[in-house]
VEXPA-134331 format. One line per field, with one value per atom (N, C-alpha, C): residue number from 1; residue in three letters; atom name; x, y, z. Coordinates in pm, whole numbers, plus 50000, padded with zeros to 5 digits. Atoms other than C-alpha are relative to their C-alpha. Layout:
<sites>
pos	(NUM_...) $
code	(ALA_...) $
site	(CA_...) $
xx	(X_...) $
yy	(Y_...) $
zz	(Z_...) $
</sites>
This chain:
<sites>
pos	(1_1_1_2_2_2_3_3_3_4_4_4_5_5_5_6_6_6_7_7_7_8_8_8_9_9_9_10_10_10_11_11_11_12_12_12_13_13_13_14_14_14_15_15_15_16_16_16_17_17_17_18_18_18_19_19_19_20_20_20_21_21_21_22_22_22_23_23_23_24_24_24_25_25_25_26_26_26_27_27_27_28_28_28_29_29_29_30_30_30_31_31_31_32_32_32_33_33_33_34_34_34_35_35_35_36_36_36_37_37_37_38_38_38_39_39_39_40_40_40_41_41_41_42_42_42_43_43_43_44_44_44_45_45_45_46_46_46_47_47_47_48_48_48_49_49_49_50_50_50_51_51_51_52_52_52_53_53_53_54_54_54_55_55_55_56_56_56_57_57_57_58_58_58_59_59_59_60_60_60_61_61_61_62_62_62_63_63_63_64_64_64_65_65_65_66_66_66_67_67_67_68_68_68_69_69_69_70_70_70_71_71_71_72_72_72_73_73_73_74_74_74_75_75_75_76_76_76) $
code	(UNK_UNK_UNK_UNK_UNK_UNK_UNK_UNK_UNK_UNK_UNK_UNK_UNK_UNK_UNK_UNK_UNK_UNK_UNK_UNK_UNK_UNK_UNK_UNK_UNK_UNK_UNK_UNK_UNK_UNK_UNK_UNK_UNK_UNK_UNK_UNK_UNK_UNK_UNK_UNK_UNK_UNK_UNK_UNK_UNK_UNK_UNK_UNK_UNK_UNK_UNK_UNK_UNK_UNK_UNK_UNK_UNK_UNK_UNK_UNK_UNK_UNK_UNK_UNK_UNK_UNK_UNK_UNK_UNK_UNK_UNK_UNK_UNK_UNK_UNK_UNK_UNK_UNK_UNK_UNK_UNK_UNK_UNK_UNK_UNK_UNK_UNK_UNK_UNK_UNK_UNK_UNK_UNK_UNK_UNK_UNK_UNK_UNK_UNK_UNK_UNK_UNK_UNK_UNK_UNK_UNK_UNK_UNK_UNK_UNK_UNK_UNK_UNK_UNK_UNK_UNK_UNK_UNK_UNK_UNK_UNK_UNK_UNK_UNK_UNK_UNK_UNK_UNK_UNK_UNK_UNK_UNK_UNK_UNK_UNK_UNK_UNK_UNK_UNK_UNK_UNK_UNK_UNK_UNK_UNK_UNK_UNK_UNK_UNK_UNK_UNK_UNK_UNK_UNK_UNK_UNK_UNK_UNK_UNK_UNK_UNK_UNK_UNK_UNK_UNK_UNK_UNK_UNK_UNK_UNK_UNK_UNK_UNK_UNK_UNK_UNK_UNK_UNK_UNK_UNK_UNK_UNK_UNK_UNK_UNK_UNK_UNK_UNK_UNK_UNK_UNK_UNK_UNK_UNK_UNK_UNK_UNK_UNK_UNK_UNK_UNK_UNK_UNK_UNK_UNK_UNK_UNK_UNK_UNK_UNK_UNK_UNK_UNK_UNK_UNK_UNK_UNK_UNK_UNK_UNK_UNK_UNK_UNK_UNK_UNK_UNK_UNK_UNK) $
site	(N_CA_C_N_CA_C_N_CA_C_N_CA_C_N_CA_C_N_CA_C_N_CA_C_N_CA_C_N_CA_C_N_CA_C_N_CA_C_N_CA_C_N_CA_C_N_CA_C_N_CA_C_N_CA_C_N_CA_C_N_CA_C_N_CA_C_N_CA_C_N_CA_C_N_CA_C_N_CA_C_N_CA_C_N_CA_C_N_CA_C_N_CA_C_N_CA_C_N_CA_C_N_CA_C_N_CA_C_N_CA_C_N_CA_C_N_CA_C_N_CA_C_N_CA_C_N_CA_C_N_CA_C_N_CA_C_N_CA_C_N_CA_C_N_CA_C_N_CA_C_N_CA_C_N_CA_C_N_CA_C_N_CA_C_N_CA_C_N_CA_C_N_CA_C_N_CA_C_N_CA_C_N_CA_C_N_CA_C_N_CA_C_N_CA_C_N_CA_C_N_CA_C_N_CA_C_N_CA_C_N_CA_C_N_CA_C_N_CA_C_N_CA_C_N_CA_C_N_CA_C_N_CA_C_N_CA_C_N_CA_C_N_CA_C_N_CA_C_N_CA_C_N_CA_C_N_CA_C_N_CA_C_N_CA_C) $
xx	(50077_08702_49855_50117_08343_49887_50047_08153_49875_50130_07904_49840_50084_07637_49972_50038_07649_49918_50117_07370_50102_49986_07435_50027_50010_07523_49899_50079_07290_49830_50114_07001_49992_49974_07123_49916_50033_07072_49848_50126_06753_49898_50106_06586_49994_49962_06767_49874_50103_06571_49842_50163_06238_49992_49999_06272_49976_50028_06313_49883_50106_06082_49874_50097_05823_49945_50005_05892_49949_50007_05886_49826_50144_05521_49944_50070_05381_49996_49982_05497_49921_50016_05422_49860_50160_05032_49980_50059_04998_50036_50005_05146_49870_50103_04887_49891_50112_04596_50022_49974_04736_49979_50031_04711_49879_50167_04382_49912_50156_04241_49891_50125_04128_49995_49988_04010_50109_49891_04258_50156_49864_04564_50052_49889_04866_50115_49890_05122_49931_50041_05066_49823_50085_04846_49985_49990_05012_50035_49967_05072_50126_49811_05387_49958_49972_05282_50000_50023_05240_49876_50107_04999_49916_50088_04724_49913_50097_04505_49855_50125_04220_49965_50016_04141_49893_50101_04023_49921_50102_03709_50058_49923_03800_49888_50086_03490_50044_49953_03661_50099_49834_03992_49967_50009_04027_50035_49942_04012_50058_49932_04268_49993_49962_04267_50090_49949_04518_49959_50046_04465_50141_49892_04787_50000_49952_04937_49895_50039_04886_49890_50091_04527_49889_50031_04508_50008_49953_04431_50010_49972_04514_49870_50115_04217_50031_49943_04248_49933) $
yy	(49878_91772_49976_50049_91765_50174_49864_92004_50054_49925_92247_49921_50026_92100_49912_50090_91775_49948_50017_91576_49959_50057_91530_49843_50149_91139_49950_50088_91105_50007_50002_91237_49845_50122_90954_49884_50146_90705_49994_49946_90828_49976_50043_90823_49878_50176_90449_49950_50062_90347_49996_49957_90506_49941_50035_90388_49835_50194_89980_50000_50081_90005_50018_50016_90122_49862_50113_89829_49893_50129_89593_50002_49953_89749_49949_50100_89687_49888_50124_89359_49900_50062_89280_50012_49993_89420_49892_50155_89164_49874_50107_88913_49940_50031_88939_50004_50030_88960_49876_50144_88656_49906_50042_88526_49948_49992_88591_49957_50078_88463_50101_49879_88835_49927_50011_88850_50080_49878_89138_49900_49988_88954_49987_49981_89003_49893_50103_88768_49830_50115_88421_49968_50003_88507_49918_50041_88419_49806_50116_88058_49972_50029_87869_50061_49975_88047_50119_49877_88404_50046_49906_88678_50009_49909_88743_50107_49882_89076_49946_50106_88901_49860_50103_88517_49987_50007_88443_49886_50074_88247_49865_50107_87907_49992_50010_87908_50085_49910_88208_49927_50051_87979_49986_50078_87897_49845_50101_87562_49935_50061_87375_49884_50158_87033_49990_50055_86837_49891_50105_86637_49964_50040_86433_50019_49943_86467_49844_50082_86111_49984_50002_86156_50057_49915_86400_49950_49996_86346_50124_49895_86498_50014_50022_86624_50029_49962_86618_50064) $
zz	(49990_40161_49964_50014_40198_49896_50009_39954_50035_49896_39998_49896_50053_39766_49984_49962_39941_50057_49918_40075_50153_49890_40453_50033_49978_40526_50061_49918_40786_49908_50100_40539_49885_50140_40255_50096_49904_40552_50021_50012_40660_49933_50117_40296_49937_50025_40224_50139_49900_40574_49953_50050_40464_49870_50148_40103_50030_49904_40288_50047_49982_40502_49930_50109_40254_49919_50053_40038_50070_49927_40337_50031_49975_40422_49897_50101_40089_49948_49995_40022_50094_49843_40393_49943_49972_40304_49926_50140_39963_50087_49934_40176_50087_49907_40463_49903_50108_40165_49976_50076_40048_50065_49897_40331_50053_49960_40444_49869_50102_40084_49965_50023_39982_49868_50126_39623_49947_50078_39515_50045_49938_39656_49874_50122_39437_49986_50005_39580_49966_50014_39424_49925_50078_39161_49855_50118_38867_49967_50039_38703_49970_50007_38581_49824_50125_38211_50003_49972_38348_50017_49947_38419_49901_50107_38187_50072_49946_38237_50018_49962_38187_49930_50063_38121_49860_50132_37778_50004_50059_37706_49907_50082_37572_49906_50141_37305_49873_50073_37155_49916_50086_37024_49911_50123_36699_49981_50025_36616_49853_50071_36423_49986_49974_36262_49927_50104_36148_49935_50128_35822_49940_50021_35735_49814_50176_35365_49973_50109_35276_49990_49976_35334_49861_50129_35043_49877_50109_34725_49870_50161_34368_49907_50092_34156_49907_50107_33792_49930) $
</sites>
């Protein structure tokens, strides 16, 4: 029994189709950016360490040295 406050099947289908090819569209646009070597492209932006928002300044780091133990001495 089909009730009354069902969506239609062919509607479900319908909004699944439109909902795909949406996806396939935007994907498809970053692709072709990517492609073409815009500045904004999205696909094949990131590195093998991830995304940063924006690259940090390497003068900014803190630098660290190491100084080994036996190097140290004891003051009395």
């Amino acid at each position: 029994m089909r009730e009354n406050n069902a969506m239609p099947l062919w509607i479900q289908n319908i909004l699944v189709i439109a909902l795909v090819a949406a996806c396939v569209v935007a994907v498809g646009r970053q692709l072709v950016g990517t492609l073409r070597l815009k500045r904004g492209a999205k696909l094949g932006s990131c590195c093998a360490k991830g995304c940063e928002s924006q690259p940090t300044p390497s003068a900014s780091t803190e630098r660290v040295v190491f100084i080994p133990s036996s190097s140290l001495r004891v003051r009395k």
